[in-house]
N, C-alpha and C positions, 0 to 999 in steps of 0.2 A: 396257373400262369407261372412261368420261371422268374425264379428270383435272380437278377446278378450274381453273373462268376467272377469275384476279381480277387485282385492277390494279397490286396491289403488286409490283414488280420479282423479279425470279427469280434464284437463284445460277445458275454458271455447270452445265451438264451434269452430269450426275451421272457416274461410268463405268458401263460394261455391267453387273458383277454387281449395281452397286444397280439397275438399271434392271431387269436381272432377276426381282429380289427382289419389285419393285414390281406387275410383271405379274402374278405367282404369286398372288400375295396378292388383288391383282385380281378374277383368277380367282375365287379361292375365294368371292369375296365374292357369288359366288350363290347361295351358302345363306345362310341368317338369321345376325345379327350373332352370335348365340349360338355360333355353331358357331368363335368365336373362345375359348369357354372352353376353359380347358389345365387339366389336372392329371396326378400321377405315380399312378399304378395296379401297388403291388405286385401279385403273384398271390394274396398272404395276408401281411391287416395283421397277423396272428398269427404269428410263427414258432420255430423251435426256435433254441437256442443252437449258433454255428455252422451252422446250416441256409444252403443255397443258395435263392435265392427270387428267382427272374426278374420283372421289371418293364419296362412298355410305358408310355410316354410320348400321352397319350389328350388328344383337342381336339374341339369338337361334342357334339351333344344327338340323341339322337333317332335319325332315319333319318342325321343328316350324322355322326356319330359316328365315326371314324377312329384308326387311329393317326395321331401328328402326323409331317409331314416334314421336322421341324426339326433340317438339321445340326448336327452337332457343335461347328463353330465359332461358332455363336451362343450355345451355353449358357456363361456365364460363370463358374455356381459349383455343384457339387452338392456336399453335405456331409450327416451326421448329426451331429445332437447328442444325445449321450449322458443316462445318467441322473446322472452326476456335473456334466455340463456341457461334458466334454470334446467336442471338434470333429473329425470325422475327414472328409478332401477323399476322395468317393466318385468323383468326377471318371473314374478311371479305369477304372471299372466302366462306363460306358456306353456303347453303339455302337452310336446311333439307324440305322434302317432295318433292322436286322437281320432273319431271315426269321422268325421269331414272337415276339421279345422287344427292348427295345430299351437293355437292360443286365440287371443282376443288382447283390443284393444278399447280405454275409455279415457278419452282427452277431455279437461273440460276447458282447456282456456282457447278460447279463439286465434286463429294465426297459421303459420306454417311449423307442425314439428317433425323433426327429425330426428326418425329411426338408426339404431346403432344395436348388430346381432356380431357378435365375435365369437367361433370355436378356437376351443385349442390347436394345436397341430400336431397330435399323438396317430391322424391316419394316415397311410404310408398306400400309397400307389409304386408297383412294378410294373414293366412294360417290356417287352422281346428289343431289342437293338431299333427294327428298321420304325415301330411307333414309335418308339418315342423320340424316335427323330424327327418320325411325320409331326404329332405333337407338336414339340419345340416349334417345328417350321409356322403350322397354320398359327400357333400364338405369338408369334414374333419373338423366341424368347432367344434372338440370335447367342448373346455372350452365352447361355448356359452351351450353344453349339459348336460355339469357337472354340470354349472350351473343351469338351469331349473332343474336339478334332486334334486339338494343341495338345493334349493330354494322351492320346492313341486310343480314347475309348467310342470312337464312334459306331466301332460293332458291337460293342460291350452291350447287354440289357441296362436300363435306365431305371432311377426308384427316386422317391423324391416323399419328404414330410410334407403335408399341405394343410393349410388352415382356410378357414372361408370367413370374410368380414364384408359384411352387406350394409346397405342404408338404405330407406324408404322415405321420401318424401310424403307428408299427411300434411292435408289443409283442412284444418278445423273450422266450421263456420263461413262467410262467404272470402272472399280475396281481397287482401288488402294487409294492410298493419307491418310489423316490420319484417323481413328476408332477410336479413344481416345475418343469420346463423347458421342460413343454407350455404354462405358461403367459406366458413369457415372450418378448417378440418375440427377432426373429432379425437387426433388422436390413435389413429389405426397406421398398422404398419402400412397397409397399400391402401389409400383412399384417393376415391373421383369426387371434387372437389367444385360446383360448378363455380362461375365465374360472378354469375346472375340467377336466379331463381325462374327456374320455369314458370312457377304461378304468378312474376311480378308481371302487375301491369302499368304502362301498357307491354303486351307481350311480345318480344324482340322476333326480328327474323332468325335469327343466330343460337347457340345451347354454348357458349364457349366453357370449357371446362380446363384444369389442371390437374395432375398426377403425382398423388407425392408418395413415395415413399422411403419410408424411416426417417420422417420429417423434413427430406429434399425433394424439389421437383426432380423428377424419374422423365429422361428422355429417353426415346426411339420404344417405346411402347405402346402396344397396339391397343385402343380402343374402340370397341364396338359397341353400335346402337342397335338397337331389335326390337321391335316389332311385338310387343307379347302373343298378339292377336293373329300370328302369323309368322310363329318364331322360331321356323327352320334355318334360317341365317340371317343373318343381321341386313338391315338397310342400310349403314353408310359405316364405314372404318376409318380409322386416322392412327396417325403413327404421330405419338409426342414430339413435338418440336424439343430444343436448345434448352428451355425453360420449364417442361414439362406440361406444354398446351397443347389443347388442339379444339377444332371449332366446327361442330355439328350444326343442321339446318333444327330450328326448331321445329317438334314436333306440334301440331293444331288439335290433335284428339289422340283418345284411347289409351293404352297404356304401352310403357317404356321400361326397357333396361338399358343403362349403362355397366358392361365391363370391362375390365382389364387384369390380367395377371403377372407376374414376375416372380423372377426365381434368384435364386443365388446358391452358392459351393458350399455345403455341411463341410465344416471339419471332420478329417480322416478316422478321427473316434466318433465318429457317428455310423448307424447302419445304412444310412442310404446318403446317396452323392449329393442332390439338392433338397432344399426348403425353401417350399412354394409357397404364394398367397396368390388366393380368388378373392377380387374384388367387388362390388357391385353397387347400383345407385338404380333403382325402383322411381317410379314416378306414374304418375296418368290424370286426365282430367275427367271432368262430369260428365255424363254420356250429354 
């Protein structure tokens, strides 16, 4: 796949593995931009106290659906946060590519915890001129389009850093006890932030959520809900209001992703024009 032509001077060579990395990604970009959504997919957001519960690290929509190939030295951080607040580094629990899981988890305190999986942003997507503007369009990432247009690059091919920070919803034990921590960010440059806790009960008609990123609400970005079970495109979309909100029907069963993505303009000494984050928020209930 071509790299951008443009006229601005270029760092010196990259080495092989980033060059590697570049290719890969490349590759992949034969499927739809989509198929760059990441999330963490326990086997069961439900579990017992102490229970062992395997987890696959999941990218793609659809027919391009996968586990992700994503070594281990790109994920930066995995953690749970408890129901008091407490942090515990899950880190060592994980051993992507494994032959049907790609870690495991064992909670022992009762409650809701929440999952936190951050990569670096060392992998680099290229794109021909007219995807990545289709891209841009389906993710709502207008400003990065205004720009290529205000800028004269919108024939240009397109390249962008991207990193992927996911969250998982886990209720340990039966429902109840505190939520206070679902609602609170974690910290991540692009986190879906709900409002209310899907497992509180009683359980609301509404999923209201906000959008922060780089620790402000982030308006006019698109949010989608999907369907795992059924996850060629999303069931309902919203576009961040003024504040960085927006307000889905709650889900009654089975399992969920919330995402969203945003971009912004790499400095001129960078190799590629944006730096992306995928964001994401996991959830489901008992069968």
């Amino acid at each position: 796949m071509p790299v951008p032509s443009t006229s601005r001077p270029r760092p010196a060579r990259r080495p092989l593995w980033a060059r590697r990395v570049t290719l890969a990604v490349a590759l992949t970009c034969a499927a739809p931009a989509g198929a760059h959504d990441f999330w963490v997919r326990p086997d069961a957001f439900w579990t017992a106290a102490g229970a062992t519960t395997p987890l696959t690290l999941q990218v793609g929509h659809g027919p391009y659906r996968q586990r992700s190939p994503i070594p281990l030295a790109r994920i930066t951080r995995f953690t749970a946060t408890g129901p008091e607040g407490a942090v515990t580094d899950l880190r060592a629990h994980l051993h992507p590519g494994g032959a049907t899981q790609d870690g495991d988890l064992r909670l022992a305190v009762s409650g809701v915890h929440v999952l936190v999986l951050q990569t670096d942003d060392r992998a680099e997507s290229h794109l021909p001129a007219l995807r990545y503007n289709d891209y841009l369009k389906a993710e709502g990432l207008t400003p990065a389009l205004a720009l290529r247009a205000r800028t004269h690059r919108a024939d240009m091919d397109g390249s962008e850093n991207y990193s992927r920070q996911a969250k998982a919803l886990v209720q340990v034990g039966p429902a109840g006890g505190s939520q206070a921590q679902v609602s609170k960010p974690v910290g991540l440059t692009l986190e879906i932030v709900p409002e209310r806790s899907p497992y509180a009960a009683p359980r609301s008609a509404s999923l209201p959520v906000r959008v922060v990123f780089e620790g402000r609400p982030l308006a006019g970005a698109l949010v989608k809900l999907t369907d795992l079970a059924h996850d060629a495109a999303p069931v309902e979309t919203h576009l961040t209001d003024g504040t960085g909100h927006a307000t889905f029907v709650m889900p009654a069963r089975g399992q969920w992703l919330l995402n969203v993505i945003w971009t912004k303009p790499q400095p001129k000494t960078r190799e590629t024009d944006f730096e992306t984050v995928f964001s994401s928020l996991s959830f489901g209930f008992p069968p």
